[in-house]
MOPAC internal coordinates of N, CA, C and O (Angstrom, degrees):
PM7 1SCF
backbone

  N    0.0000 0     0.00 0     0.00 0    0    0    0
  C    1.4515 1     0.00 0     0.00 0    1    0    0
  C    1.5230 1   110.21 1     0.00 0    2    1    0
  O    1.2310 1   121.91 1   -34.73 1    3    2    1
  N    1.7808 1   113.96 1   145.27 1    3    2    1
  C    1.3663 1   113.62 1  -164.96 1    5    3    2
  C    1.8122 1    83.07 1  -111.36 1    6    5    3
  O    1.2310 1   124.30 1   -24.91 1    7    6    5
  N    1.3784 1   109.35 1   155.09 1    7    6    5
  C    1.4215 1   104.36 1   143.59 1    9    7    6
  C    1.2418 1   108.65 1  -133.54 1   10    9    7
  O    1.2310 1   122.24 1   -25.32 1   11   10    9
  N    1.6573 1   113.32 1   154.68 1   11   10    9
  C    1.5483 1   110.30 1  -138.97 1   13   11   10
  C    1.4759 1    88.94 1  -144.51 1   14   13   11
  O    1.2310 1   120.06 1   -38.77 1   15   14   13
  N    1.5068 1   117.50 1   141.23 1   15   14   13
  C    1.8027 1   115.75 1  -165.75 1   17   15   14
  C    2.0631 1    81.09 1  -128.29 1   18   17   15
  O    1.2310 1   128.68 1   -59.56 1   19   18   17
  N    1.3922 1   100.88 1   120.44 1   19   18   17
  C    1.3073 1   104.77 1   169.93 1   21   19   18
  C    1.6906 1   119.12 1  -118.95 1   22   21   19
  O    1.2310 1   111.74 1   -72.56 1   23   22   21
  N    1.4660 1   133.16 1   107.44 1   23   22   21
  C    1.0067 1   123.29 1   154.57 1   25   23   22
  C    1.1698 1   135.72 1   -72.32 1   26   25   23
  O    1.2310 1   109.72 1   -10.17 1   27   26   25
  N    1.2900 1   136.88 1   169.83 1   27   26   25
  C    1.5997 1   154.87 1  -179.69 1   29   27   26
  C    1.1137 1   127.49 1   159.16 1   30   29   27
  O    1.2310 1   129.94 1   -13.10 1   31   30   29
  N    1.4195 1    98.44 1   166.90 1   31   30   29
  C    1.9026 1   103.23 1  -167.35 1   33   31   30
  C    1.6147 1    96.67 1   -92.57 1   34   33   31
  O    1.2310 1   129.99 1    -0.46 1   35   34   33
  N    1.1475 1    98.34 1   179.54 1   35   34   33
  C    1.7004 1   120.72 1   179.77 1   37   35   34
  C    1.4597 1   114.66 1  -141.70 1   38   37   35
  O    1.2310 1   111.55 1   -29.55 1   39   38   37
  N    1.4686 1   133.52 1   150.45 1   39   38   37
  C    1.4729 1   107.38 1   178.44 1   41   39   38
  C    1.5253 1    81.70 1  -139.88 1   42   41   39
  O    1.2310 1   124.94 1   -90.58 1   43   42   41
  N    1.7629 1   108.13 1    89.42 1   43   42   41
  C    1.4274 1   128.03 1   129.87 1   45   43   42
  C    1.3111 1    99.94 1   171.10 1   46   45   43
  O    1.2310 1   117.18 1    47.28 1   47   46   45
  N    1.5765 1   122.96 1  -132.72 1   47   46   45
  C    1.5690 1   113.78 1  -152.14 1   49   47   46
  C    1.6732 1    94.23 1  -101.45 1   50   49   47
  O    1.2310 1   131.89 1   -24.64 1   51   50   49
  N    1.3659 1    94.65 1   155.36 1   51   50   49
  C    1.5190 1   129.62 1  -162.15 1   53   51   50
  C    1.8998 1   101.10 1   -77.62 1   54   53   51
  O    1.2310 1   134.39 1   167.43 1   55   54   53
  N    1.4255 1    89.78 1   -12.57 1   55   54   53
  C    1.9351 1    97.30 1  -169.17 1   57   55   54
  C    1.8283 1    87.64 1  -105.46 1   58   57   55
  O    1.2310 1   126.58 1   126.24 1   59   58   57
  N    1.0546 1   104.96 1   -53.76 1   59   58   57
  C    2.0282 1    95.81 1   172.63 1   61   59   58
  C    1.2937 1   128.24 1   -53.97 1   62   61   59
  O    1.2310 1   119.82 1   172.51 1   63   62   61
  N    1.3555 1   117.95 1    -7.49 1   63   62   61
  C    1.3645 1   130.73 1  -152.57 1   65   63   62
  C    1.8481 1    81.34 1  -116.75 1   66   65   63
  O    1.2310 1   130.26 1   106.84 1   67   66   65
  N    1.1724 1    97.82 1   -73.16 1   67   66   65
  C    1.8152 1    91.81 1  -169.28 1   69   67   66
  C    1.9263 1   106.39 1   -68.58 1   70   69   67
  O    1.2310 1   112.03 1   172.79 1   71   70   69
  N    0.9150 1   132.63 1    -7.21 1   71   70   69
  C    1.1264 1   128.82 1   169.05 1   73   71   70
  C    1.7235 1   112.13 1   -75.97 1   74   73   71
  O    1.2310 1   130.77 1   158.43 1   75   74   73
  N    1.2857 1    96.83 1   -21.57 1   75   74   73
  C    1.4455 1    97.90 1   160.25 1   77   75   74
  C    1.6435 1   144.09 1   -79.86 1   78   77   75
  O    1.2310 1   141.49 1   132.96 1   79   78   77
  N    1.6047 1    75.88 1   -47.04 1   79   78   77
  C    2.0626 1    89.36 1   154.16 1   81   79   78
  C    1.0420 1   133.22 1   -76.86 1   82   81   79
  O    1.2310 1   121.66 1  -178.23 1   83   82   81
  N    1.1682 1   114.42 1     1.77 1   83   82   81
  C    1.9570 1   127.60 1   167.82 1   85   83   82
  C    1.9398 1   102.95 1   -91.67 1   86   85   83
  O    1.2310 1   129.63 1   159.14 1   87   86   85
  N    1.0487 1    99.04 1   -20.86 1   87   86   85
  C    1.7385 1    96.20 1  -167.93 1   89   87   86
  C    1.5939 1   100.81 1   -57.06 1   90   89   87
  O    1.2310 1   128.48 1    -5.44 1   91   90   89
  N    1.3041 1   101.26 1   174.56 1   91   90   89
  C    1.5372 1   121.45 1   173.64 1   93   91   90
  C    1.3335 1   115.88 1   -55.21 1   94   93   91
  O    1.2310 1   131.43 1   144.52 1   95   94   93
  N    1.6318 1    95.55 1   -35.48 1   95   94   93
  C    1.3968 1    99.25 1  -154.65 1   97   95   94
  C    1.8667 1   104.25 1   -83.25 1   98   97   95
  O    1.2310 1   129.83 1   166.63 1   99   98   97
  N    0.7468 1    98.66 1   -13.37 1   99   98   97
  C    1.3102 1   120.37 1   179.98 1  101   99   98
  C    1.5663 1   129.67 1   -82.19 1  102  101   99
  O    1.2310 1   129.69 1   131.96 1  103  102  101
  N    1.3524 1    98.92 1   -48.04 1  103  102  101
  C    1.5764 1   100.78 1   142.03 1  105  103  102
  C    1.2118 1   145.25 1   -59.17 1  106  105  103
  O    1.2310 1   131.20 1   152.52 1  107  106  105
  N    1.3626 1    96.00 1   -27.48 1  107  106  105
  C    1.5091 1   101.84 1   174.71 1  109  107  106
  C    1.2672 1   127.65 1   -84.11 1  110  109  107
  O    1.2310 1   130.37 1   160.65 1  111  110  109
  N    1.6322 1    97.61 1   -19.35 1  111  110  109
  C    1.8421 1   106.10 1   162.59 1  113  111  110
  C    1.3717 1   119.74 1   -65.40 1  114  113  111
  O    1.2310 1   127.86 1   153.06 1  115  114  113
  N    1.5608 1   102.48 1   -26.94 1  115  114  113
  C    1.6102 1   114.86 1  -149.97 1  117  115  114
  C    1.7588 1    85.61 1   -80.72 1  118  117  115
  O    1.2310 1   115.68 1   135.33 1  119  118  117
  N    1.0995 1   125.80 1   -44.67 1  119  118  117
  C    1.1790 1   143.78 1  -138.90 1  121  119  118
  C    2.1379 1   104.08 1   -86.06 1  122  121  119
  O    1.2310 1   136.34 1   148.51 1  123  122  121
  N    1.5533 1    85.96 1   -31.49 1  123  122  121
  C    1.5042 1    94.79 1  -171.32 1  125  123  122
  C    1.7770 1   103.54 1   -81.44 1  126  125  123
  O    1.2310 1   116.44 1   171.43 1  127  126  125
  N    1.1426 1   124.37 1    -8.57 1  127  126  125
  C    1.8463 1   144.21 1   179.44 1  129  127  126
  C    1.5473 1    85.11 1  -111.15 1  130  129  127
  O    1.2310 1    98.57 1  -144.70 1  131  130  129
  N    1.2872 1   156.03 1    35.30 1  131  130  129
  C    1.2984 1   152.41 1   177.69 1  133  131  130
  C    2.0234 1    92.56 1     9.29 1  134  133  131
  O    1.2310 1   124.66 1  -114.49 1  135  134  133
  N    1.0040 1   108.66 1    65.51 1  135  134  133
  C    1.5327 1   110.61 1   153.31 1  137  135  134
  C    1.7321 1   105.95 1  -126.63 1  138  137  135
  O    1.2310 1   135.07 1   -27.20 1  139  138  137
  N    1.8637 1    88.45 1   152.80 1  139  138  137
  C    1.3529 1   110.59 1  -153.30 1  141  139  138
  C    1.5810 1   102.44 1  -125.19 1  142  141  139
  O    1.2310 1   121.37 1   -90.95 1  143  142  141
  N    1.1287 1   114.99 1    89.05 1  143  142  141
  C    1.4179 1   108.00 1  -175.70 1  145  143  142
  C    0.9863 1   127.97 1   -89.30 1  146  145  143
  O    1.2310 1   122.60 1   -47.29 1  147  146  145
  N    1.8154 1   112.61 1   132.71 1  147  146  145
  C    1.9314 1   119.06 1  -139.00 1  149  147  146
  C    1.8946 1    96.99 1  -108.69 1  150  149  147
  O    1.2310 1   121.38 1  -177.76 1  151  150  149
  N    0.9655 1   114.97 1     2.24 1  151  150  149
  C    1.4604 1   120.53 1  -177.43 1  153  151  150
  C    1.6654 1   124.75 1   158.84 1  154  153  151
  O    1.2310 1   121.76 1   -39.26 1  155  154  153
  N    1.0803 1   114.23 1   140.74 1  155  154  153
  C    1.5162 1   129.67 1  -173.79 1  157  155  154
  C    1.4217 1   113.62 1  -112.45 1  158  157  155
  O    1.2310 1   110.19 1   -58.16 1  159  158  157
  N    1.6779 1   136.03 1   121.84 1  159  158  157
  C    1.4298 1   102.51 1   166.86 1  161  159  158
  C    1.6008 1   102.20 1  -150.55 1  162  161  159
  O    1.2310 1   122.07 1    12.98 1  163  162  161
  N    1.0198 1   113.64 1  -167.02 1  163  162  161
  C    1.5511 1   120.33 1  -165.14 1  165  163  162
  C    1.5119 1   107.62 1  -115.92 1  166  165  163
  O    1.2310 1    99.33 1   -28.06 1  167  166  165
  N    1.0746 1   154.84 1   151.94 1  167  166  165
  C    1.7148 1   158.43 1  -164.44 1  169  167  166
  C    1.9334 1    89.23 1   -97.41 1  170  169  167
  O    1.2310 1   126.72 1   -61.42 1  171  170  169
  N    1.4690 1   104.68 1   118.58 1  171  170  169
  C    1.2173 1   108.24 1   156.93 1  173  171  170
  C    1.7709 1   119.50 1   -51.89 1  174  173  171
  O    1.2310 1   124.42 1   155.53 1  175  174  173
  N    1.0404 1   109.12 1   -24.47 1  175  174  173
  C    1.3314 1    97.46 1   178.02 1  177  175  174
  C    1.2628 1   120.34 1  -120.06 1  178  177  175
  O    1.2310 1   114.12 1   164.80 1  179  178  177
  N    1.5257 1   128.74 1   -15.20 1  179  178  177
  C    1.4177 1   119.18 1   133.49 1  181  179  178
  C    1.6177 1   127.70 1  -110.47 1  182  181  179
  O    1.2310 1   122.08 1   -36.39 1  183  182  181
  N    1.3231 1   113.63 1   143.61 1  183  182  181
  C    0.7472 1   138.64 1  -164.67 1  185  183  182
  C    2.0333 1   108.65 1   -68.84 1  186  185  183
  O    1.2310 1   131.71 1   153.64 1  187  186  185
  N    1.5327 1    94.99 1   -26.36 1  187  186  185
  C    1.5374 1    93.82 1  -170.02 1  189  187  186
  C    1.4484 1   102.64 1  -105.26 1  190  189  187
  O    1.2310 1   110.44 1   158.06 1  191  190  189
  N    1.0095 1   135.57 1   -21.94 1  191  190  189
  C    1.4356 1   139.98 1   142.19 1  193  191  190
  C    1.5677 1   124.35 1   -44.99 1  194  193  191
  O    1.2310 1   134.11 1   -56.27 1  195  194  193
  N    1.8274 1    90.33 1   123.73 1  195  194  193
  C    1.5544 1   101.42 1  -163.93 1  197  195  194
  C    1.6448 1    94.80 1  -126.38 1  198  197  195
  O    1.2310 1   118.64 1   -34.89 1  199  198  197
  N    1.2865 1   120.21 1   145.11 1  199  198  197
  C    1.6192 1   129.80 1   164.36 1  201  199  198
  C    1.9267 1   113.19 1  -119.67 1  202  201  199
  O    1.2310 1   127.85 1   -61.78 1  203  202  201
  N    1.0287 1   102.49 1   118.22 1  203  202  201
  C    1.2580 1   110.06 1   166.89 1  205  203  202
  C    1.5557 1   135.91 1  -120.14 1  206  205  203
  O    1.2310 1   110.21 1   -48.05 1  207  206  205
  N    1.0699 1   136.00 1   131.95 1  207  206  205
  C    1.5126 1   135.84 1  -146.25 1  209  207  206
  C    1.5390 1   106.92 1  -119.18 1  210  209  207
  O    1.2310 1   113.23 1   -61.81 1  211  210  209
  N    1.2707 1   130.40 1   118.19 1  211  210  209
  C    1.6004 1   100.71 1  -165.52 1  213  211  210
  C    1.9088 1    76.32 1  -150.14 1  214  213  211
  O    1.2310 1   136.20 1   -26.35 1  215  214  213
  N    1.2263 1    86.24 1   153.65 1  215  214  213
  C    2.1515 1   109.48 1  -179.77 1  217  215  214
  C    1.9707 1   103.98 1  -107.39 1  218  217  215
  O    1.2310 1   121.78 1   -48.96 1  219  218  217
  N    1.6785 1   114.19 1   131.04 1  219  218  217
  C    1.1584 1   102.66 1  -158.31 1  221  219  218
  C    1.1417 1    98.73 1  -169.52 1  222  221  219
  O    1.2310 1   107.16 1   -71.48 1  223  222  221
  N    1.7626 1   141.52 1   108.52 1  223  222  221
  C    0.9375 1   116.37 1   128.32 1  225  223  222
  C    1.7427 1   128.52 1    26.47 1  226  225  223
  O    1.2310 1   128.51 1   -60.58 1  227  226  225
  N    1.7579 1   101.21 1   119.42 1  227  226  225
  C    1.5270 1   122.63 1  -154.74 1  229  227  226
  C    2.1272 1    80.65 1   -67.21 1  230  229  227
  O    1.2310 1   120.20 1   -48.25 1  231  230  229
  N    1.6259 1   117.21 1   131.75 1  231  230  229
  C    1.1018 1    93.38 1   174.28 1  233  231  230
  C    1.6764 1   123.28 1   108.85 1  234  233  231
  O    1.2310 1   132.72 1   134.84 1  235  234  233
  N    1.2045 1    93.03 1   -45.16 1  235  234  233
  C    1.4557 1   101.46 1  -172.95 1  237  235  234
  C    1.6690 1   131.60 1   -64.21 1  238  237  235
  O    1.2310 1   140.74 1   132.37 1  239  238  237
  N    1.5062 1    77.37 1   -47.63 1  239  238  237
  C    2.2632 1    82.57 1   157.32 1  241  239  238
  C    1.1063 1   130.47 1   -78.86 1  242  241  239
  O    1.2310 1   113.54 1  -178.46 1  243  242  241
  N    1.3646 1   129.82 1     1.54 1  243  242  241
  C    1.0246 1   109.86 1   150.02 1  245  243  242
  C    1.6488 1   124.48 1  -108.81 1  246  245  243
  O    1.2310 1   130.50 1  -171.75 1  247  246  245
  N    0.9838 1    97.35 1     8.25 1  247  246  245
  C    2.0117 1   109.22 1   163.64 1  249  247  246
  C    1.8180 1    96.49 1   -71.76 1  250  249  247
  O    1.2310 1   128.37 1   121.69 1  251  250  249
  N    1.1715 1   101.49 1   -58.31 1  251  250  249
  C    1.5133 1    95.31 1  -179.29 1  253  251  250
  C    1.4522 1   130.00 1   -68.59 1  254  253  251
  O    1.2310 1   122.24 1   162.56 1  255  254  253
  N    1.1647 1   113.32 1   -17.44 1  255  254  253
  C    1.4853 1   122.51 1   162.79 1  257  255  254
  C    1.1385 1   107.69 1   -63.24 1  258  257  255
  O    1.2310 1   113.91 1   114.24 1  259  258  257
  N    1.7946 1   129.14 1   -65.76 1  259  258  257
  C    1.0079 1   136.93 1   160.82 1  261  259  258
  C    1.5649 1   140.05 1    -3.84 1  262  261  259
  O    1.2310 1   133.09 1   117.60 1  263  262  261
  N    1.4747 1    92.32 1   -62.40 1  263  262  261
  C    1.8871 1   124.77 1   165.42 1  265  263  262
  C    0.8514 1   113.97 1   -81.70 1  266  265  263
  O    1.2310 1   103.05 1   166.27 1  267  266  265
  N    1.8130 1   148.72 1   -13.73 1  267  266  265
  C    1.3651 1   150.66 1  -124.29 1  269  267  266
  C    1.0461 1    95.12 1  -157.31 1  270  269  267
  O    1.2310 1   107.77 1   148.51 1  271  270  269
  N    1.5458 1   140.43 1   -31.49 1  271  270  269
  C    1.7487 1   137.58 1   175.17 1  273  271  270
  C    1.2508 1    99.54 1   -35.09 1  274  273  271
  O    1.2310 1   105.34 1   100.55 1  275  274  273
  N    1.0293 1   144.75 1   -79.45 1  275  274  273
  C    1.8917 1   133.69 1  -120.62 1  277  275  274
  C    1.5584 1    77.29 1   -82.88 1  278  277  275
  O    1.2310 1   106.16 1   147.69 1  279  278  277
  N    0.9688 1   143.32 1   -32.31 1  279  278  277
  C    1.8768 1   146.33 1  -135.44 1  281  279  278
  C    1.8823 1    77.17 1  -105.89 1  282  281  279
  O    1.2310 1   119.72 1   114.35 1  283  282  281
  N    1.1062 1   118.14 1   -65.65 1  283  282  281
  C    1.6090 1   106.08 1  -161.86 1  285  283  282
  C    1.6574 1   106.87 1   -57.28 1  286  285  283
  O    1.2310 1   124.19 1   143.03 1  287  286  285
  N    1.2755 1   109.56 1   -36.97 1  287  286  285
  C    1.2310 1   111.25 1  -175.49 1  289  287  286
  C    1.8351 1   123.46 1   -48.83 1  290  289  287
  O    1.2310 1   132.71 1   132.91 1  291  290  289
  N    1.5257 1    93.05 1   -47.09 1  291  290  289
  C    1.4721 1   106.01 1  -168.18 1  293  291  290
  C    1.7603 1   100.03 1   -62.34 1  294  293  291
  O    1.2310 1   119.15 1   167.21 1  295  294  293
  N    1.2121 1   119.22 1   -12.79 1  295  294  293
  C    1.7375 1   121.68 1   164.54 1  297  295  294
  C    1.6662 1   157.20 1   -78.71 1  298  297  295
  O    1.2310 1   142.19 1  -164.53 1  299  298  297
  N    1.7042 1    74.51 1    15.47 1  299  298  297
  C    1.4180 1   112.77 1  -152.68 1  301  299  298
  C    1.0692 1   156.04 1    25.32 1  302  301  299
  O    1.2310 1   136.54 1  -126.74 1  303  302  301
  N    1.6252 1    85.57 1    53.26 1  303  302  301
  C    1.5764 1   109.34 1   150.59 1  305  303  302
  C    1.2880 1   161.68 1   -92.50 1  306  305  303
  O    1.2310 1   118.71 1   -64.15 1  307  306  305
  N    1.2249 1   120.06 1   115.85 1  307  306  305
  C    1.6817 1   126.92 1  -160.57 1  309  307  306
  C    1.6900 1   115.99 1   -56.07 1  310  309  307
  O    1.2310 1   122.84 1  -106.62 1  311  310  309
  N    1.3023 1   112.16 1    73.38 1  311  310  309
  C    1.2734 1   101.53 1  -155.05 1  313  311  310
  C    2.0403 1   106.89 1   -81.70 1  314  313  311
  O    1.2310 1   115.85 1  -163.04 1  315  314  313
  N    0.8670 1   125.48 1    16.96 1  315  314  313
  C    1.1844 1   141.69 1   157.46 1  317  315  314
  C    1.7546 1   109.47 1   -80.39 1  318  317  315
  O    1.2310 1   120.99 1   167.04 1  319  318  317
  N    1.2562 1   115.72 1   -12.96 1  319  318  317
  C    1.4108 1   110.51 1   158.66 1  321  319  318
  C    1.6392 1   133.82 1  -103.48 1  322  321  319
  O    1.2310 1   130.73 1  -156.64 1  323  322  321
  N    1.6642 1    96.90 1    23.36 1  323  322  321
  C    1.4450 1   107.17 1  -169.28 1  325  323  322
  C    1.5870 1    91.57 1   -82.21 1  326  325  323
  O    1.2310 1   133.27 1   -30.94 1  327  326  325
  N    1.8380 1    91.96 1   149.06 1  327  326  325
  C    1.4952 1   114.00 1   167.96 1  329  327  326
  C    1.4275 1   115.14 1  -128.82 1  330  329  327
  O    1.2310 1   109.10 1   -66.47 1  331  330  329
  N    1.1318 1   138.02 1   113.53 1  331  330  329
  C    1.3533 1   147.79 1  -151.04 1  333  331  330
  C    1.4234 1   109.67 1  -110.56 1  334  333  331
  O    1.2310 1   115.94 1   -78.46 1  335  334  333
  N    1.3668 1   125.32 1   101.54 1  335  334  333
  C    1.5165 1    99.56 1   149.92 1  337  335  334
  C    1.5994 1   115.18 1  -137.47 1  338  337  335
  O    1.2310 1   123.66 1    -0.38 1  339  338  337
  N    1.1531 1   110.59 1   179.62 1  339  338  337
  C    1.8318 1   120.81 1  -148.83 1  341  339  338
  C    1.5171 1    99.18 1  -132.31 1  342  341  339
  O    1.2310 1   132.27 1   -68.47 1  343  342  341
  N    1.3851 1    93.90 1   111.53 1  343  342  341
  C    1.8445 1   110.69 1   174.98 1  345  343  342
  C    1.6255 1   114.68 1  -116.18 1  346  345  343
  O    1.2310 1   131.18 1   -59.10 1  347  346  345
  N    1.1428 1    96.02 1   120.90 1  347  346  345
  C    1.5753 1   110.17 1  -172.57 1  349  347  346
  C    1.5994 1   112.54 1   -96.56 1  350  349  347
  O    1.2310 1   121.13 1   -36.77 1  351  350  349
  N    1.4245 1   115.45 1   143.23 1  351  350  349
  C    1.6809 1   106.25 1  -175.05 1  353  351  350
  C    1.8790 1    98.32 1   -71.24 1  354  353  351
  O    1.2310 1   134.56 1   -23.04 1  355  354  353
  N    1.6487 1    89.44 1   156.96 1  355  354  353
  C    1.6046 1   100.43 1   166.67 1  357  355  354
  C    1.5373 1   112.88 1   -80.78 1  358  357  355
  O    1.2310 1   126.93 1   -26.45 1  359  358  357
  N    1.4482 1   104.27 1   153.55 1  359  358  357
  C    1.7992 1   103.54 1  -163.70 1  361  359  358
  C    1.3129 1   100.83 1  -146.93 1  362  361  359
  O    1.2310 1   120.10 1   180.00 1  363  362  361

């Protein structure tokens, strides 16, 4: 299992944006890439900056990014401002 910290911007509100990634529909994407997303949040100091933390199969976020672009997009998100990185447990 990877856990994976993704930033990016958004261009509108921080409550329209996560009201979207809580939906059904959204789980059920999340769910079909067996990723498990452990928290969502907004940048105290910007407002259009988003961090999300999600547990997943080595691989898996970006299959779903992959399949999930045209769909993430329409939510207004700048996905040309994603920053990706991949934290593995200690063993």
């Amino acid at each position: 299992m990877e856990t994976t910290v993704v930033q990016f911007k958004i261009n509108g509100p921080f409550a329209e944006w996560a009201s979207i990634f809580d939906s059904d529909d959204a789980l059920r994407r999340h769910t079909e890439y067996a990723i498990k997303p452990l928290f969502r949040g907004v940048s105290q100091d910007d407002s259009q900056k988003v961090i999300v933390i999600h547990q997943h199969p080595s691989g898996a976020l970006d299959k779903f990014l992959n399949a999930n672009s045209d769909w993430i997009a329409t939510h207004n998100v700048d996905l040309t401002s994603f920053e990706k990185s991949v934290w593995l447990p200690f063993v």
